[in-house]
N, C-alpha and C positions, 0 to 999 in steps of 0.2 A: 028620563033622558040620560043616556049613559057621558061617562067623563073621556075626554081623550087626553093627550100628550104630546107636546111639539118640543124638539132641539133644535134650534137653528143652527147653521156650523158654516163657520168660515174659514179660513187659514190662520188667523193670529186670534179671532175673538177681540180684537180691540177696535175695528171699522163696521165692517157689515153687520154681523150676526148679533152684536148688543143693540145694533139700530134698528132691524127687524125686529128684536124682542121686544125694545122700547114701542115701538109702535105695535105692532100685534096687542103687547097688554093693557096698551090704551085703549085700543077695540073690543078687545074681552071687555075689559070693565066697562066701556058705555054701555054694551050688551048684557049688563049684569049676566057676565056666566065666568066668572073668576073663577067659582067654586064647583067650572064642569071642564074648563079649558087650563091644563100645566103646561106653562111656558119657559123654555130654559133655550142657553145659547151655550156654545162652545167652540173649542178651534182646532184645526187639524194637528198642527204644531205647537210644540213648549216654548215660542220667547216670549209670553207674555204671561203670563201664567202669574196669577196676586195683582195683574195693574190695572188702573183703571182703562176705559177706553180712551184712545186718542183724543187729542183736544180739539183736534177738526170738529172730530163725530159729534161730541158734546156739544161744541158751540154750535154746529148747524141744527142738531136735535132739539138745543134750549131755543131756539129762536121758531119753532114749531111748537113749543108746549110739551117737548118728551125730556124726561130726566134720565140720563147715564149714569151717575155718579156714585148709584150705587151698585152697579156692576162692576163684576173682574173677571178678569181674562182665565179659562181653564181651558185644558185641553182634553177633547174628547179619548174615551180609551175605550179597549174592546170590551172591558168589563160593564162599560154603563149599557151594551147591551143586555147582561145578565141582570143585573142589578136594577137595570132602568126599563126591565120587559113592559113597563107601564108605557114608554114611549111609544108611542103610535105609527111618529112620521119622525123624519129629520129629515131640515128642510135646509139644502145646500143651496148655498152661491153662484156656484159652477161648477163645471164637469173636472176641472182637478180636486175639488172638495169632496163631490161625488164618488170620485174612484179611489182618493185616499180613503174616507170613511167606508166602502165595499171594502178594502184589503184588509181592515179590521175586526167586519161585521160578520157573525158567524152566518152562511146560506140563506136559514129563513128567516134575518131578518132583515137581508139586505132589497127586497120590495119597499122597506118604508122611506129608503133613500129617495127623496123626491128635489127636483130645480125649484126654489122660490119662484122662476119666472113662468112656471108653470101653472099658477094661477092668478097672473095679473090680466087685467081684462082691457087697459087702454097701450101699455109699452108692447111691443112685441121683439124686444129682444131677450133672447134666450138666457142671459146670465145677467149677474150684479156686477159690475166690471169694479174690480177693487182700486177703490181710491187712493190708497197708502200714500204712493211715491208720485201724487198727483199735488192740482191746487184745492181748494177749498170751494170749487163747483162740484169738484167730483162727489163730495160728500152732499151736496144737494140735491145731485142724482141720483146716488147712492136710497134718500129719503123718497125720495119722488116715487123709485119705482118700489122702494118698498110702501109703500103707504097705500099704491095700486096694488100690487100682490096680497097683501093682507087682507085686503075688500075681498078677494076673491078667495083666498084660503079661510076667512071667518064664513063665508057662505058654504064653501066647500065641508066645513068642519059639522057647522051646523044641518046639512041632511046626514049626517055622515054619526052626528051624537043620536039624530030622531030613528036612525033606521033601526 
C-alpha cells in the first residue's frame, strides 16, 4: 500500500485547518494507517504564525475528544511545494484559500489544490465558512462539516493508497 500526504490550509491556520487536521488524525489512527497517511495544516497568511489555535476551536474540538493544543499556526509557502513534493493533496477551505495557494504553487502542482467540501457526503455546502469573527456555533459547524468531509476524504485516500 503506498503512503500519501495531506496540507490542510486555511487563512490564519488557527480555526479551520488545525480542526480538520485534528479530526482527520483521529480517523487515520482508528484506521491504523498513521504510518501510510502524513497530515499537516497551514495558513495562507502570517498573523498567526508560533500560536496556538483559537480558543473557540479548542474548546468546541475538547468537548468532541480532539486535541489542539499541540498545534501552531504556520504559514504555507511556495517552497513547501519543493520541499514537501511528498504532499499529495492540499486541501482548502475555500475558494479564496484555493486561489491564494495556486498564486504560490508552481503549474504542476497546482491539481492537488482540492475544496475540503469536496468530499463530504451528508453537508452540501461548497466551502468551511470561517468562523473567526463569528459565535461559538460557528466553530461547531466548522467540526460538523469537518468530521463529514474527512469520512469521505479517508475513503477517497484509501482507493487512492490500494491503486
Amino acid at each position: 500500500m503506498n503512503s500519501i500526504a495531506v496540507c490542510f490550509v486555511c487563512l490564519g491556520n488557527i480555526c479551520r485547518s488545525p480542526s480538520v487536521e485534528a479530526v482527520m488524525r483521529d480517523l487515520v489512527e482508528r484506521a491504523k494507517l498513521a504510518d501510510r497517511i502524513l497530515i499537516d495544516s497551514a495558513g495562507t497568511g502570517d498573523w498567526h504564525i508560533g500560536e496556538l489555535p483559537d480558543e473557540r476551536a479548542q474548546k468546541a474540538a475538547r468537548k468532541r475528544g480532539y486535541d489542539l493544543s499541540k498545534l501552531r499556526g504556520r504559514q504555507v509557502a511556495a517552497a513547501d511545494f519543493a520541499r514537501f513534493d511528498l504532499f499529495d493533496l492540499f486541501i482548502v477551505m475555500d475558494d479564496a484559500n484555493a486561489a491564494a495557494l495556486a498564486a504560490i504553487s508552481p503549474p504542476e502542482h497546482r491539481d492537488k489544490i482540492r475544496l475540503l467540501m469536496e468530499f463530504a457526503t451528508r453537508d452540501d455546502s461548497r466551502v468551511v465558512v470561517d468562523p473567526y469573527f463569528g459565535g461559538e456555533d460557528g466553530f461547531e459547524k466548522v467540526l460538523d462539516q469537518c468530521e463529514d468531509a474527512c469520512e469521505g476524504l479517508l475513503k477517497a485516500l484509501r482507493a487512492q493508497m490500494t491503486a
